[in-house]
C-alpha positions as a Markdown table, in Angstrom:
| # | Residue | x | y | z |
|---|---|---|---|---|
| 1 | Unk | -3.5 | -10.8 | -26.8 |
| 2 | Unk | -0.2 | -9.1 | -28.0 |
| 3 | Unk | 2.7 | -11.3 | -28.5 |
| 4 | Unk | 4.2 | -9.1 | -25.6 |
| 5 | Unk | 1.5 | -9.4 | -23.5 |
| 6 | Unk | 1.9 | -11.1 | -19.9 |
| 7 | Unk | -1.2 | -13.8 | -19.3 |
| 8 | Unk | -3.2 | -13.3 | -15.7 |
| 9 | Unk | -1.4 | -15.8 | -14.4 |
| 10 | Unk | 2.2 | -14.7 | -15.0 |
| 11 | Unk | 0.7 | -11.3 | -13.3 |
| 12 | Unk | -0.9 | -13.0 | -10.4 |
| 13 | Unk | 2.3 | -14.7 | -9.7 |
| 14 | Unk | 4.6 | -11.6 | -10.1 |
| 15 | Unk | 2.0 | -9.8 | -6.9 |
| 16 | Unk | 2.5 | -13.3 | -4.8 |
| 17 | Unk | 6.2 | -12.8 | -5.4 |
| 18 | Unk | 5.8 | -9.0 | -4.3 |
| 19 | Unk | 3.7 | -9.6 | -1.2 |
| 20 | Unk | 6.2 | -12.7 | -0.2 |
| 21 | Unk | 8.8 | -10.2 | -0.3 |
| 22 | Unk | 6.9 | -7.8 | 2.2 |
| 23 | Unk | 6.2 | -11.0 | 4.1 |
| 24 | Unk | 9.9 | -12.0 | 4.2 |
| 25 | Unk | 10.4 | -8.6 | 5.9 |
| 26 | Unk | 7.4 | -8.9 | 8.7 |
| 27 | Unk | 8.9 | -12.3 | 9.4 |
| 28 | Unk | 12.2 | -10.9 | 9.9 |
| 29 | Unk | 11.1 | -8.3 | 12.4 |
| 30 | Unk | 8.6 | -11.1 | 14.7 |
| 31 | Unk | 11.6 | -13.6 | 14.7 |
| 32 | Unk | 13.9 | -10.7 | 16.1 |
| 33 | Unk | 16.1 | -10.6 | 12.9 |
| 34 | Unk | 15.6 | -7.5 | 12.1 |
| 35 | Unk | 14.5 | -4.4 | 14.7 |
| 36 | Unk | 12.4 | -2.5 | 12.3 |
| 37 | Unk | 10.9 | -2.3 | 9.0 |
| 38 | Unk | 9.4 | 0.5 | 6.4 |
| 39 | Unk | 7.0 | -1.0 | 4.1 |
| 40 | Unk | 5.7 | 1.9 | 1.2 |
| 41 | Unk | 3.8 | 2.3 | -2.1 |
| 42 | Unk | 0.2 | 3.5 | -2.9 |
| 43 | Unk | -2.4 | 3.5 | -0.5 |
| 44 | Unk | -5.2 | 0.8 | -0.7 |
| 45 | Unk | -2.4 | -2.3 | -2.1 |
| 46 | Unk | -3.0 | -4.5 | 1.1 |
| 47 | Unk | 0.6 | -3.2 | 3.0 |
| 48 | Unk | -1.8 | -3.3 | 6.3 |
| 49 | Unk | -3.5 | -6.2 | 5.5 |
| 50 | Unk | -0.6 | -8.5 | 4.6 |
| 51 | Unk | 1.8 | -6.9 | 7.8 |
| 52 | Unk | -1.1 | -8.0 | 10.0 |
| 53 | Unk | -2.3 | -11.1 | 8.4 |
| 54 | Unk | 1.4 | -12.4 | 8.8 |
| 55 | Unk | 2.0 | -11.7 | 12.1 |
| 56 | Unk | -1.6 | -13.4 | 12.9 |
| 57 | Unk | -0.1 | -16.5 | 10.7 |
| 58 | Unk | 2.9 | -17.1 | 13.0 |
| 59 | Unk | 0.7 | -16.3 | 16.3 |
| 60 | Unk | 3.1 | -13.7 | 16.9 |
| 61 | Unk | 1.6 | -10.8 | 19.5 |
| 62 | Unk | 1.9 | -7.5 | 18.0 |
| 63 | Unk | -0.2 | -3.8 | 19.0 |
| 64 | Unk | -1.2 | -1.8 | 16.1 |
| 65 | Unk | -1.7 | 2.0 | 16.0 |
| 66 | Unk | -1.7 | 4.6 | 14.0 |
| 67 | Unk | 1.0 | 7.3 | 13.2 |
| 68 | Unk | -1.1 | 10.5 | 14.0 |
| 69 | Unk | -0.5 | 10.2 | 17.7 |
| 70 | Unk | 1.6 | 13.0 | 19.9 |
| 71 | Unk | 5.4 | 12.0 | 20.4 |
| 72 | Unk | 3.9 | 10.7 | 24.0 |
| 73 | Unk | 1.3 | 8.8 | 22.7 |
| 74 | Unk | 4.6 | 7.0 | 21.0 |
| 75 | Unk | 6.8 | 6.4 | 23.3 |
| 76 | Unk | 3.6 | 5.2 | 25.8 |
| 77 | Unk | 2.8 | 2.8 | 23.4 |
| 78 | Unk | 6.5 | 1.5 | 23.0 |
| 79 | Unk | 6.6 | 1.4 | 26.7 |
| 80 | Unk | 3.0 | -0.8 | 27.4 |
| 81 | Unk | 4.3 | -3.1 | 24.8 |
| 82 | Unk | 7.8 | -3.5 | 25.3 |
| 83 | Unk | 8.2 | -7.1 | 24.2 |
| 84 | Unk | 6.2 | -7.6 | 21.4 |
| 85 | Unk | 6.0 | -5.8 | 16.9 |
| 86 | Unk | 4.4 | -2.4 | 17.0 |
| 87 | Unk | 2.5 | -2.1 | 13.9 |
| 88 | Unk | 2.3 | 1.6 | 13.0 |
| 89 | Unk | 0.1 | 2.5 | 9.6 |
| 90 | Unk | 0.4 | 5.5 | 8.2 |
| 91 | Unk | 4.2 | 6.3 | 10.0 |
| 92 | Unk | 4.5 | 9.9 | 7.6 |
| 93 | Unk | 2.6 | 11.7 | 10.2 |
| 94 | Unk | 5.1 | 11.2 | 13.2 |
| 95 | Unk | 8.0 | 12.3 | 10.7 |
| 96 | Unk | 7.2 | 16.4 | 11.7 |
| 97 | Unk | 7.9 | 16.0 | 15.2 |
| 98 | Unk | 11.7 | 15.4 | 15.3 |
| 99 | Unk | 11.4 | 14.1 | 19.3 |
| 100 | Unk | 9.0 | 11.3 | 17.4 |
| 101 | Unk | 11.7 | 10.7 | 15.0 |
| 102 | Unk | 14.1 | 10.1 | 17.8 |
| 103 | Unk | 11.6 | 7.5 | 19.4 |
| 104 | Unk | 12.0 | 5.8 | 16.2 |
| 105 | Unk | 15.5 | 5.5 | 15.6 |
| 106 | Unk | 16.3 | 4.5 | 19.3 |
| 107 | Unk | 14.1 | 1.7 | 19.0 |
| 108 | Unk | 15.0 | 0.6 | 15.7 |
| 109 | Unk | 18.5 | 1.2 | 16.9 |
| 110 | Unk | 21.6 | -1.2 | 18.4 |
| 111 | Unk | 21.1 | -3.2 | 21.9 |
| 112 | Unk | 22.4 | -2.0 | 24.8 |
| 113 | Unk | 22.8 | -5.0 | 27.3 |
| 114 | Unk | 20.5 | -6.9 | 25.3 |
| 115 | Unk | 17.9 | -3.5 | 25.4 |
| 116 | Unk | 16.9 | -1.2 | 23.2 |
| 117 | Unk | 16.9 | 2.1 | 25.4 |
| 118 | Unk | 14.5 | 4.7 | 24.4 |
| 119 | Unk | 14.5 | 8.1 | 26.4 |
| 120 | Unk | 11.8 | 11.0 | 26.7 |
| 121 | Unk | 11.6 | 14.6 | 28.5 |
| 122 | Unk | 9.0 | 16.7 | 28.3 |
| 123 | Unk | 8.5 | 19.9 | 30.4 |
| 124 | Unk | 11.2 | 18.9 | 32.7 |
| 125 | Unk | 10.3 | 15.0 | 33.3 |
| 126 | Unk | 12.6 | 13.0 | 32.0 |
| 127 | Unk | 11.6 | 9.3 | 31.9 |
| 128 | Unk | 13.1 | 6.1 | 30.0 |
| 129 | Unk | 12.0 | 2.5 | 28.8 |
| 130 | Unk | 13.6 | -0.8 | 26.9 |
| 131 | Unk | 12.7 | -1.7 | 24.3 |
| 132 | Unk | 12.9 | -5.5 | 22.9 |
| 133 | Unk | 10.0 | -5.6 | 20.6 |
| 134 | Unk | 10.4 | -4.7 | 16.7 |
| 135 | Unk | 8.6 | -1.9 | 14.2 |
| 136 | Unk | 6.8 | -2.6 | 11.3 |
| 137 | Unk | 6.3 | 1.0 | 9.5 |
| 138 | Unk | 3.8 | 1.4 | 7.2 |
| 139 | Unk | 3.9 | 4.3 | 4.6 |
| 140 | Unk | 2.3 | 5.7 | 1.3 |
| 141 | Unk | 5.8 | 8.0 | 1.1 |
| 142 | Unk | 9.4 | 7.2 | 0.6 |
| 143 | Unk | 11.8 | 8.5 | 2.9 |
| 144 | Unk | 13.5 | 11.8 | 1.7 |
| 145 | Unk | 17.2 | 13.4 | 2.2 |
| 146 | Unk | 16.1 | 14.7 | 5.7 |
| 147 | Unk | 19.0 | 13.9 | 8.1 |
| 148 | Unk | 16.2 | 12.1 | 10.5 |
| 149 | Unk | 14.6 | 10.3 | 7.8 |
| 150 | Unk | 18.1 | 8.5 | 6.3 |
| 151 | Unk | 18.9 | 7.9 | 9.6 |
| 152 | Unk | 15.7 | 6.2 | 10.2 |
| 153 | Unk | 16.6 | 4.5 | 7.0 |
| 154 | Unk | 19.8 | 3.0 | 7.9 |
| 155 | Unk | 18.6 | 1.4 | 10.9 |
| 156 | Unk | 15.6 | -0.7 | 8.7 |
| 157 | Unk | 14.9 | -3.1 | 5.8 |
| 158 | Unk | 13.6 | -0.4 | 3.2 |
| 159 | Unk | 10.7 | -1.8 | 1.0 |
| 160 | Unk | 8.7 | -0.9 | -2.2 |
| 161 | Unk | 5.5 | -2.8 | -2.8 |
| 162 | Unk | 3.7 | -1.1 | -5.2 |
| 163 | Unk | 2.1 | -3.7 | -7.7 |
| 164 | Unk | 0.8 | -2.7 | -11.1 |
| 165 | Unk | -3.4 | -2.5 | -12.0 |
| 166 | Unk | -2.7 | -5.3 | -14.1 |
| 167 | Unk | -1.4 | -7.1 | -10.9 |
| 168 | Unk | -3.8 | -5.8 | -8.6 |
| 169 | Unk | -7.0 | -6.8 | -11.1 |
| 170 | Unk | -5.5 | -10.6 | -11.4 |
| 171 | Unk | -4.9 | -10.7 | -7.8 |
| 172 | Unk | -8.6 | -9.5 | -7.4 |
| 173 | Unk | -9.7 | -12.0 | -9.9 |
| 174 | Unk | -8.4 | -14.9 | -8.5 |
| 175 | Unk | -9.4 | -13.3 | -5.1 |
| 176 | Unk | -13.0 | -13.4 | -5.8 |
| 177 | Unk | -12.9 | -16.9 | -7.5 |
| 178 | Unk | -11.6 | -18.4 | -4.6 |
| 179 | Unk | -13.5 | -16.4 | -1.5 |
| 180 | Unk | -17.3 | -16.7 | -1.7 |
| 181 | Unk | -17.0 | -17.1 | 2.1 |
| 182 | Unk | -15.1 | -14.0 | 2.9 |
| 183 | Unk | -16.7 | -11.9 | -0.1 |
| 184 | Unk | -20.8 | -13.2 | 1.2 |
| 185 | Unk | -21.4 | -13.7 | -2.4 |
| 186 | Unk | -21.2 | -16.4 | -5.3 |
| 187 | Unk | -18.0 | -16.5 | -7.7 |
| 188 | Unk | -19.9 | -15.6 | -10.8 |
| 189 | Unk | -21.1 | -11.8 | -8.8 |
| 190 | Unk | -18.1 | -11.3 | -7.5 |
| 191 | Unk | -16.4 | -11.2 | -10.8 |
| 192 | Unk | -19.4 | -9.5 | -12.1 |
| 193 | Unk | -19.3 | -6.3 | -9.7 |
| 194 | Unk | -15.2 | -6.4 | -9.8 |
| 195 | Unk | -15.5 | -6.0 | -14.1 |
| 196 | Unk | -17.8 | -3.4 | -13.6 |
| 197 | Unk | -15.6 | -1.7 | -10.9 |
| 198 | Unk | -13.1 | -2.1 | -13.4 |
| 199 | Unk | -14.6 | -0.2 | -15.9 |
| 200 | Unk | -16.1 | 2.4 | -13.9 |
| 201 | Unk | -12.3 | 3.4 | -12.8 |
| 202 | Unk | -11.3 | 3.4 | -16.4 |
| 203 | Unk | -14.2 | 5.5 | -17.1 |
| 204 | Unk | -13.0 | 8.6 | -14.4 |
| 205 | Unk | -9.0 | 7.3 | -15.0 |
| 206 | Unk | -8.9 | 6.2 | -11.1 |
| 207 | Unk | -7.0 | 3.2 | -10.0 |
| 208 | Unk | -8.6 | 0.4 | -8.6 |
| 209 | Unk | -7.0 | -1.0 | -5.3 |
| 210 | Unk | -8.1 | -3.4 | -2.7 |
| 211 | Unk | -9.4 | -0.9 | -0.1 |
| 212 | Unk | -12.2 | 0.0 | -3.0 |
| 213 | Unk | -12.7 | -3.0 | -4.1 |
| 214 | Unk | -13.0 | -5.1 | -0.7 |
| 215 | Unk | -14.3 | -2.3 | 1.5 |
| 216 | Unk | -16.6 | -0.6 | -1.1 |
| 217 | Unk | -17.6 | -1.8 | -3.7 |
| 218 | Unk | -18.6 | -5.5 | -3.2 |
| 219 | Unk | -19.9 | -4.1 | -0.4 |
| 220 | Unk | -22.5 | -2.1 | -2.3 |
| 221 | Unk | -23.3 | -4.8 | -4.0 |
| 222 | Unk | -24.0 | -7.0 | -0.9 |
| 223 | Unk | -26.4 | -3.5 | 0.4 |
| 224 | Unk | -28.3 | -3.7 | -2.9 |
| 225 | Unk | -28.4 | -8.0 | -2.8 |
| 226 | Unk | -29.5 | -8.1 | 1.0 |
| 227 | Unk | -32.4 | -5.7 | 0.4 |
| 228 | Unk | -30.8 | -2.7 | 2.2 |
| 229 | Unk | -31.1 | 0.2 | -0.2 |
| 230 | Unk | -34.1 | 2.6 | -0.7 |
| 231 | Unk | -36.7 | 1.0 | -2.4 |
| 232 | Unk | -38.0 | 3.7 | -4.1 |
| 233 | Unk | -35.0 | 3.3 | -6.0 |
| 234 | Unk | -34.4 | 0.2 | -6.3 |
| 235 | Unk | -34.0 | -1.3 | -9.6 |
| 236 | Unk | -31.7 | -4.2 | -11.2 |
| 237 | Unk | -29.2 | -2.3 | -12.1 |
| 238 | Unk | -29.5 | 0.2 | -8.9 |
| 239 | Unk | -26.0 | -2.0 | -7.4 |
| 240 | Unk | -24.4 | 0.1 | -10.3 |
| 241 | Unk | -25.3 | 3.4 | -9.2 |
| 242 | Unk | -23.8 | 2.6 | -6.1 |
| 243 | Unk | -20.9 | 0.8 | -7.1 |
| 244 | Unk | -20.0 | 4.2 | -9.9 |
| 245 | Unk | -20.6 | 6.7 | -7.1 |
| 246 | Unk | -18.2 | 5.2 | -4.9 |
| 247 | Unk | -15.8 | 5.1 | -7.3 |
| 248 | Unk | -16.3 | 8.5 | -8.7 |
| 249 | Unk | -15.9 | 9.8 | -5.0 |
| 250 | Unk | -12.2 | 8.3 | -5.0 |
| 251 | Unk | -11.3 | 9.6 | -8.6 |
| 252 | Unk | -12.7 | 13.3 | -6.8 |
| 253 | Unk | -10.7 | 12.8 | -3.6 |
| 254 | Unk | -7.2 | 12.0 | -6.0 |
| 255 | Unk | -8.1 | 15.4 | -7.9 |
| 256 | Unk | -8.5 | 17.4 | -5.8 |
| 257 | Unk | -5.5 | 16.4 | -3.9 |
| 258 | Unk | -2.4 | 17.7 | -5.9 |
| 259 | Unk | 1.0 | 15.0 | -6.1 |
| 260 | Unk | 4.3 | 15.9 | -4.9 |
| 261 | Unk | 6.9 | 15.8 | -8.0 |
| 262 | Unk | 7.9 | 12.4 | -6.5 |
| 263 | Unk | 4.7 | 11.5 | -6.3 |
| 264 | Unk | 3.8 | 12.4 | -10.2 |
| 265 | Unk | 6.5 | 10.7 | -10.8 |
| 266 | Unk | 5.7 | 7.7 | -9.5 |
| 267 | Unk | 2.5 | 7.7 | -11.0 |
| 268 | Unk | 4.4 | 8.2 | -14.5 |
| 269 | Unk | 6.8 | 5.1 | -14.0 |
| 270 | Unk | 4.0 | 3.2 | -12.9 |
| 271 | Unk | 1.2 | 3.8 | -16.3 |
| 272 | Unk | 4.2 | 3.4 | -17.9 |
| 273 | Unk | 5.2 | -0.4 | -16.4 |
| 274 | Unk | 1.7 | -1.3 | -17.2 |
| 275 | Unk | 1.0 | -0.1 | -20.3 |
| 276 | Unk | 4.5 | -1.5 | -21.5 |
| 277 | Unk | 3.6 | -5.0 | -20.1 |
| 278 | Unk | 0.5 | -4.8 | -22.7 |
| 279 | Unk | 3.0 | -4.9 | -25.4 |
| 280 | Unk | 2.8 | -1.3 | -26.4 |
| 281 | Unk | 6.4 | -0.1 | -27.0 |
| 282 | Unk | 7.8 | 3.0 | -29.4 |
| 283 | Unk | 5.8 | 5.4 | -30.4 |
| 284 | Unk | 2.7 | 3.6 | -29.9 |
| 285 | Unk | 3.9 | 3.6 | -26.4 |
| 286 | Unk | 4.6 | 6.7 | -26.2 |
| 287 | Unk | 1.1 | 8.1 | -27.1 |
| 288 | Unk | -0.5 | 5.6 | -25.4 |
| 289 | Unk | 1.8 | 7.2 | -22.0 |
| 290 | Unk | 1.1 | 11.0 | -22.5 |
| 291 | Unk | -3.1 | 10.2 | -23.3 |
| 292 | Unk | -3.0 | 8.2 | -20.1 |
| 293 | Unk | -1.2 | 10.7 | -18.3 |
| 294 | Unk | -2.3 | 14.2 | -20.0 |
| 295 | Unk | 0.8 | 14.7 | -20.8 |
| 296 | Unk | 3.7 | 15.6 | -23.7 |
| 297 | Unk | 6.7 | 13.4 | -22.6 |
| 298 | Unk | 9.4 | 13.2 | -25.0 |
| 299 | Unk | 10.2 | 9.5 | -26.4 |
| 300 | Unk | 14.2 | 10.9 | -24.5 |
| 301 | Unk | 11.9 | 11.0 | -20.8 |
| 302 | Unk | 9.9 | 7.8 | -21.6 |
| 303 | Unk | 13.2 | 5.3 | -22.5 |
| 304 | Unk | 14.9 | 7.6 | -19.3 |
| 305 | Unk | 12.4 | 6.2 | -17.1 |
| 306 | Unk | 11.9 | 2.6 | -18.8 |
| 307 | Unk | 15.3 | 2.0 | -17.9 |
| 308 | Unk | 15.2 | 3.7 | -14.0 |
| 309 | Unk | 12.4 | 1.0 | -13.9 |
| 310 | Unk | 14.5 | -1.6 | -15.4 |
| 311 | Unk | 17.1 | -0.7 | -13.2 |
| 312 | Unk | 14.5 | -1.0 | -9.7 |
| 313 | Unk | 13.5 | -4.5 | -11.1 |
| 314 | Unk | 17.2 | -5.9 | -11.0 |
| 315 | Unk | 17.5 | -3.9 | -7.5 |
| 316 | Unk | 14.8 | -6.2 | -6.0 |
């Protein structure tokens, strides 16, 4: 290991310091500190998972839907559960329908005689509800420059959690070594299909995140174990097959969708913070960064955006 190098356990510990953070905020919104939220980063990093998990860990009630629903399907939802978190996942897709938006930031917004007052018409009906609950946004997108979106912004604690692969493998790691119940297999397969994993997403440069790993691929695994597969092909290392296919589907679903320019650069900040944490720095660095990425940075772009992430760290 490089001199530079960060051991598994300091990167385990720097994702438990992330995900307290994105607790911290959950915690703020059940205990009424705070009215709302907005939780982003990459999809598959456990934002769901931990929002929900906390909110089950303080026994605090909360109704969960998704953001693809009509304006109405909002503000009905709002209304039924007036009193308690509303857990929305995926929040982006109410952000084209500015009467959505306006649900949003009048129930994110200041009391009004200990109320939250939140007010929709629609051909001609006008109706209105009070809100006392709190919103728990959950996003793969920042917030851009739109007028509705900083407002939104204003009103709510505003949080990154994007952990690096090195982070997300340790987590995984210790994950597996510690939840034979929850995983349905022994330690030693666990880690077994997770290297593997590892190496197929190397293999067709995809990054591995928890929604793979925990939904798909030890999952395979457990389908090949418990005798599920076709047995005309069934073979010892048939688990494989599976476990490569799924992961070759999500490297073919990222390709064919093409990044926004915040998005790519995201994606370069982030190879970037990873490889640098392997103790690559200067050139070496540098064309480690462009092979990764495919592309011809200038050693100018890459210390630009080692010090924007610099910068973010100090920030949080």
């Amino acid at each position: 290991m490089s001199p530079k190098a960060k051991s598994p356990s300091v990167h385990l510990q720097s994702f438990i310091l992330k995900q307290g953070l994105v607790r911290d905020r959950v915690r703020s919104v059940a205990a009424g500190k705070a009215t709302g939220t907005y939780l982003f980063g990459p999809p598959g990093t456990g934002k769901t998972h931990i929002a929900r998990q906390t909110l089950e860990d303080l026994d605090v009630p909360y109704h969960y839907c998704n953001g693809h629903v009509t304006p109405m399907g909002l503000f009905d939802a709002l209304g039924e559960h007036c009193d308690k978190v509303i857990v929305i996942d995926d929040v982006g897709g109410l952000f084209k329908e500015s009467q959505a938006m306006n649900i949003l930031m009048a129930a994110t917004g200041r009391q009004r005689d200990g109320h939250r007052q939140i007010d929709y018409q629609r051909s001609g009906e006008h109706r209105r509800i009070y809100f006392d609950g709190g919103l728990v946004m959950l996003s793969n997108l920042t917030l851009h420059d739109k007028p509705l979106q900083q407002a939104l912004k204003s009103r709510v604690h505003y949080t990154e959690f994007d952990p690096t692969q090195d982070e997300v493998e340790a987590f995984l790691r210790d994950y597996a070594s510690r939840s034979e119940a929850s995983i349905g297999m022994p330690q030693s397969e666990a880690l077994e299909v997770l290297e593997f994993a590892l190496q197929c997403c190397d293999e067709y440069s995809c990054r591995l995140d928890f929604r793979l790993m925990i939904d798909k691929s030890w999952p395979d695994y457990l389908l090949w174990k418990n005798g599920k597969t076709d047995s005309r092909w069934r073979t010892d290392s048939h688990w494989q097959d599976l476990v490569r296919t799924t992961i070759k589907e999500r490297a073919d679903e990222v390709s064919e969708q093409p990044l926004s320019k915040a998005e790519e650069m995201l994606l370069d900040r982030n190879t970037l913070e990873t490889l640098a944490s392997q103790g690559l720095a200067g050139k070496q660095l540098l064309a480690a960064w462009n092979e990764k990425r495919g592309q011809s940075h200038s050693q100018a772009t890459m210390y630009r955006h080692l010090r924007a992430i610099k910068t973010e760290k100090v920030r949080k």
